[in-house]
C-alpha positions as CSV (number, residue, x, y, z in Angstrom):
1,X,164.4,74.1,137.7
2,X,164.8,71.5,140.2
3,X,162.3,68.8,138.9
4,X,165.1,66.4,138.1
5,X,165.4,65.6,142.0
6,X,161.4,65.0,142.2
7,X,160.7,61.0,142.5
8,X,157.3,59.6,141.2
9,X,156.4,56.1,142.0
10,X,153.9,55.0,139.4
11,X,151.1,52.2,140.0
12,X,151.5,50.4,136.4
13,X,148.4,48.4,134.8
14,X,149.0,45.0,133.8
15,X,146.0,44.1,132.3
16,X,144.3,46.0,129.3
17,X,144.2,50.0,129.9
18,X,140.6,50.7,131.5
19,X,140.0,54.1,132.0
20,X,136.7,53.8,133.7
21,X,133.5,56.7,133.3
22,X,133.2,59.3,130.5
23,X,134.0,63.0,131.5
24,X,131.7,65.5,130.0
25,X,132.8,67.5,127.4
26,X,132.9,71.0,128.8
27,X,131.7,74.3,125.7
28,X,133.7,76.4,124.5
29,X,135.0,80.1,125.8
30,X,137.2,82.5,124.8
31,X,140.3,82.1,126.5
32,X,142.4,84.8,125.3
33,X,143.2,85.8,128.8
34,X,143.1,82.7,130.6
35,X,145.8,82.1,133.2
36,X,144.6,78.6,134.6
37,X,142.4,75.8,132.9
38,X,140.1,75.4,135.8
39,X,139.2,79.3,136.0
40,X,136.3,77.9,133.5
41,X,133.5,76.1,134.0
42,X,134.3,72.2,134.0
43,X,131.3,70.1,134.4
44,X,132.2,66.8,134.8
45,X,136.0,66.6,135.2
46,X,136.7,65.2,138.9
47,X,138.4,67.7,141.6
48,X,141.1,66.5,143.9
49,X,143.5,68.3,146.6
50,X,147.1,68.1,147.3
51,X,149.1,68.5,150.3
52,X,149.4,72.3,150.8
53,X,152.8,71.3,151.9
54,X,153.7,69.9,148.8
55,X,152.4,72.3,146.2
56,X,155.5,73.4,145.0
57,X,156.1,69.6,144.5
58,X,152.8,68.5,142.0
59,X,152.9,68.2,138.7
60,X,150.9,71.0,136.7
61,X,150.0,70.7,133.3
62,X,151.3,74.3,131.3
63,X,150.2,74.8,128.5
64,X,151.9,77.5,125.7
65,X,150.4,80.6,124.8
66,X,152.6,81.7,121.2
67,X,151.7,84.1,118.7
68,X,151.2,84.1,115.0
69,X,151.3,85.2,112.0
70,X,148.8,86.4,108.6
71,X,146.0,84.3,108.0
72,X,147.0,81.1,108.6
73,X,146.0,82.0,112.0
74,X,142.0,81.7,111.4
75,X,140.9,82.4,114.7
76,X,142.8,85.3,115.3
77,X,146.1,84.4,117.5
78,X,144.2,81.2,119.6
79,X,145.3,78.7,117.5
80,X,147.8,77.5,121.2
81,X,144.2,77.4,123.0
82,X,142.8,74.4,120.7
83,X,141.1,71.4,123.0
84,X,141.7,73.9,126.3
85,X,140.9,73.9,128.7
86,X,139.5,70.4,128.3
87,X,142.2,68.5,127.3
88,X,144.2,69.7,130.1
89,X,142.0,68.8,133.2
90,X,141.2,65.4,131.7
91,X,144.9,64.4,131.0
92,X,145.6,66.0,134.3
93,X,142.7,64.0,136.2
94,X,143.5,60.9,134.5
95,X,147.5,61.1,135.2
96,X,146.5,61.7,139.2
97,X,143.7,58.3,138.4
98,X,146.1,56.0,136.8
99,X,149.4,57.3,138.5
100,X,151.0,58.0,142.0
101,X,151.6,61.2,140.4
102,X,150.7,64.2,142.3
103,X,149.2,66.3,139.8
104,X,147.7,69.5,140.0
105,X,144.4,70.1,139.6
106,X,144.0,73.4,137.7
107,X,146.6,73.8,135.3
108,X,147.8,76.6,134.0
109,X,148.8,79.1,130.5
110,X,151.6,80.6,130.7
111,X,153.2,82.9,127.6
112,X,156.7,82.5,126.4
113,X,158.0,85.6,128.0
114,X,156.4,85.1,131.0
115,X,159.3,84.6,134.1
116,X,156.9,81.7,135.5
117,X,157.8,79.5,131.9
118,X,160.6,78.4,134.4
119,X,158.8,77.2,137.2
120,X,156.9,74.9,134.6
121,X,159.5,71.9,133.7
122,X,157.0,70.3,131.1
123,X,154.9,72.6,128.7
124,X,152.4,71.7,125.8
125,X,152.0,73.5,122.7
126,X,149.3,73.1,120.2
127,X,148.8,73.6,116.6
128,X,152.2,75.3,115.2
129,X,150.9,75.8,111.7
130,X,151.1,79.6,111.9
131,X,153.6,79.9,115.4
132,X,156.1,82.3,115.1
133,X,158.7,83.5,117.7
134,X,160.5,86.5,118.2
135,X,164.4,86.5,118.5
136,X,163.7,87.2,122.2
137,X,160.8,84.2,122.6
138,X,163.6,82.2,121.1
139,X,166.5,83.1,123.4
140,X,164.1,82.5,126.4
141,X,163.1,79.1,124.6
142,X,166.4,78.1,124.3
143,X,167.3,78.8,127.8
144,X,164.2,76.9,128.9
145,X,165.2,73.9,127.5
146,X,168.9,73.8,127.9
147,X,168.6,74.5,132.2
148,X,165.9,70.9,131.8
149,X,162.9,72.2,129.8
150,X,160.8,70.1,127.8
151,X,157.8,70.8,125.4
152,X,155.6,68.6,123.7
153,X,153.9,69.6,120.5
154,X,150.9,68.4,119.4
155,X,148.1,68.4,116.7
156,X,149.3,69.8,113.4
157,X,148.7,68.2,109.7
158,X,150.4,68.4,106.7
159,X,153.6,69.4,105.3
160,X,153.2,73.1,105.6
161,X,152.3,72.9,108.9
162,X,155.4,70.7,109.7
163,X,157.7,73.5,107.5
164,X,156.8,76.5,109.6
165,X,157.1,74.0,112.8
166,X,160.7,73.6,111.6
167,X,161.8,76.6,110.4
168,X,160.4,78.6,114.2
169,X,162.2,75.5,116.0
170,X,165.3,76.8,114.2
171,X,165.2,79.8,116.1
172,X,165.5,78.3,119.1
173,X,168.0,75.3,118.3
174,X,169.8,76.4,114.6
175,X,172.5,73.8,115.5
176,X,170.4,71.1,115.9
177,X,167.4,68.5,113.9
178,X,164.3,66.7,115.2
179,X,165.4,63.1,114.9
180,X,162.5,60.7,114.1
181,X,161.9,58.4,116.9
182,X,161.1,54.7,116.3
183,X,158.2,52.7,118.6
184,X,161.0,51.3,120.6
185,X,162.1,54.4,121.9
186,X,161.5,54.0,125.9
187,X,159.4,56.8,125.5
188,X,156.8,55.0,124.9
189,X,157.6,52.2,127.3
190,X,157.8,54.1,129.9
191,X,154.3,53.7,132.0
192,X,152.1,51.7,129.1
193,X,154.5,49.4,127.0
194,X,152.5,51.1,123.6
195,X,152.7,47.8,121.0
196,X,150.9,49.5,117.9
197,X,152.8,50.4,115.3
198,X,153.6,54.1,114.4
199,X,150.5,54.2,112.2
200,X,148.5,52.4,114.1
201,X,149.0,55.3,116.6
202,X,147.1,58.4,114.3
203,X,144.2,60.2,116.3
204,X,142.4,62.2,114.7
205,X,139.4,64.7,115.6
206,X,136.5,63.5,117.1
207,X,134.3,63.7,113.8
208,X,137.2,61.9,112.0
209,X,137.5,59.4,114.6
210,X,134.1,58.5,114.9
211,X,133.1,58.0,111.2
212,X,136.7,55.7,111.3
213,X,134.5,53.0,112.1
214,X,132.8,53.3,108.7
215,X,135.3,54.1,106.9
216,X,138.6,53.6,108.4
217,X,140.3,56.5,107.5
218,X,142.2,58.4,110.7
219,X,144.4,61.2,108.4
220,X,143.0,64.8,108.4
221,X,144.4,66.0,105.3
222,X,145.9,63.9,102.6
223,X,149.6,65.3,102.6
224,X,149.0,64.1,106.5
225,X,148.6,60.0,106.1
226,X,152.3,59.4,108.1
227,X,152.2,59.6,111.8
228,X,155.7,60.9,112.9
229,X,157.3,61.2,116.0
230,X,160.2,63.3,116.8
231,X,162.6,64.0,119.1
232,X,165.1,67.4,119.6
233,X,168.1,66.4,122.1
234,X,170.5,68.1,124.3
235,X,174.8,67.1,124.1
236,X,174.0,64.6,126.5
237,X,170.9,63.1,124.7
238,X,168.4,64.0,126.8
239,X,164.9,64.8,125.2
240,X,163.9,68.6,125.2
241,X,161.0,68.9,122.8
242,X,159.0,65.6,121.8
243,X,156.7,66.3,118.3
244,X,153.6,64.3,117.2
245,X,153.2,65.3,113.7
246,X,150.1,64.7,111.9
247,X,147.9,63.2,115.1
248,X,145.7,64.9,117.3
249,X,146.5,63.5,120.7
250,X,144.6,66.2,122.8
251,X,141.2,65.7,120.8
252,X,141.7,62.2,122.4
253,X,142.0,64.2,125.6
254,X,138.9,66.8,125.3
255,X,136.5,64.4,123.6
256,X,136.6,61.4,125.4
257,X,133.3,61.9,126.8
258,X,131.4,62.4,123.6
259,X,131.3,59.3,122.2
260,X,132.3,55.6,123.0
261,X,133.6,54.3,119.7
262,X,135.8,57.7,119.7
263,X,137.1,56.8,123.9
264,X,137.3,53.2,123.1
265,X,140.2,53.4,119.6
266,X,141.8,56.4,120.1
267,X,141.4,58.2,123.6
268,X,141.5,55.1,125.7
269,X,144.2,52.8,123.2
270,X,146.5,56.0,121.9
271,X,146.1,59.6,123.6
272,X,145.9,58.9,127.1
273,X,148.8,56.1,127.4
274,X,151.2,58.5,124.9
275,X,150.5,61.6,127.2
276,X,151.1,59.8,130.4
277,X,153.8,58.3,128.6
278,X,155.6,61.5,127.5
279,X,155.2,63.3,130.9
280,X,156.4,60.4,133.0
281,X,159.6,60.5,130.7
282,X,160.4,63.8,130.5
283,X,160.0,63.7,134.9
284,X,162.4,60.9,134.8
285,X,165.0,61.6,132.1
């Protein structure tokens, strides 16, 4: 994995984040098979090319396909494909916007067991609250990270959903604890200096969010009030998995298009800076 020696100049904002024109939200499919986001119809996220040259160079957004297990999987094993392929092209497009990033434009799914997981250096996984991994999904993890992997998770509530989180991270590091990370971590200083404070920075769903202007309330579930963010680290301190418990970060990503209040205090403020955030570190680190 040889994106440690890739170099990514960044055009910063100094005024307030301004993220310009809606994208349209985009249906959804079934994506049980689905091997890039853009193989589906996307009306209203921009295209761009890259370099040919260069391909192997871009930045691709990967996102996890895991399996589960019994019915706390409620739609049947898709529980990784929550906010795709949405979420994915509109983080992508607005990394390439806001960024000297080259970022590509499709994205892609790729399963644990898959050889291509190494060709991926940053990977996103979605709802854990019924993951589990095989002995052999957590070798392959484990080698993932420790030769420069890194994995953000994303959108899970509550403290069963964090408990089978922990005990399938286990697998993969048995020696090792997510640390809680404070707001000064550079992480999220790294593009956007984020100033909220860690419960400022809850996004919920879209439904959630928008009625939050009514009645203030961001937290899904009530065993879910806490925003935490966590950190799993290498010998030498380097970040391999970064965890955003009980927040929906890629809502903020899909949904920005379907309504302003929702864009304006949680895609535009919180999602969007965190996920450039979190990429540009783990490119960098």
């Amino acid at each position: 994995m040889n994106h440690r020696t890739l170099k990514f100049t960044l055009v910063l904002l100094l005024a307030a984040i301004s993220l310009g024109v809606f994208a349209q939200r985009r249906g959804g499919r079934d994506v049980s098979n689905a091997k890039t986001a853009r193989a589906y119809d996307h009306l209203g996220t921009p295209d761009w090319t890259n370099n040919p040259a260069f391909k192997k160079d871009v930045f691709t957004f990967a996102r996890l396909k895991y399996g589960a297990w019994g019915p706390g999987d409620w739609r049947g094993g898709r529980r990784w494909s929550t906010d795709f392929p949405d979420a994915d092209l509109n983080l992508s497009y607005r990394l390439q916007q806001m960024t000297s990033m080259k970022v590509d434009p499709d994205g892609v799914v790729v399963e644990i067991l898959d050889p291509n997981l190494f060709n991926y250096p940053w990977v996103y996984m979605v709802e854990p609250g019924s993951l589990y991994f095989t002995e052999e999904e957590a070798e392959t993890l484990r080698k993932y990270f420790f030769n420069g992997g890194f994995m953000m998770v994303d959108d899970f509530w509550g403290e069963a959903e964090w408990e089978n989180l922990y005990d399938e991270i286990k697998k993969v590091f048995p020696d090792r604890e997510p640390i809680e990370l404070e707001m000064d971590h550079p992480i999220f200083h790294t593009v956007f200096d984020i100033k909220l404070a860690k419960h400022e920075m809850q996004v919920p769903n879209v439904r959630t969010g928008t009625e939050h202007q009514w009645t203030g309330i961001t937290y899904e579930r009530h065993d879910a009030k806490q925003v935490h963010f966590k950190g799993i680290f290498d010998d030498k301190q380097r970040m391999m998995v970064f965890i955003a418990h009980n927040t929906d970060n890629g809502d903020g990503w899909e949904r920005e298009g379907e309504n302003e209040y929702y864009f304006r205090e949680f895609a535009e403020k919180k999602a969007y800076p965190l996920g450039i955030n979190v990429i540009f570190y783990a490119m960098t680190h």
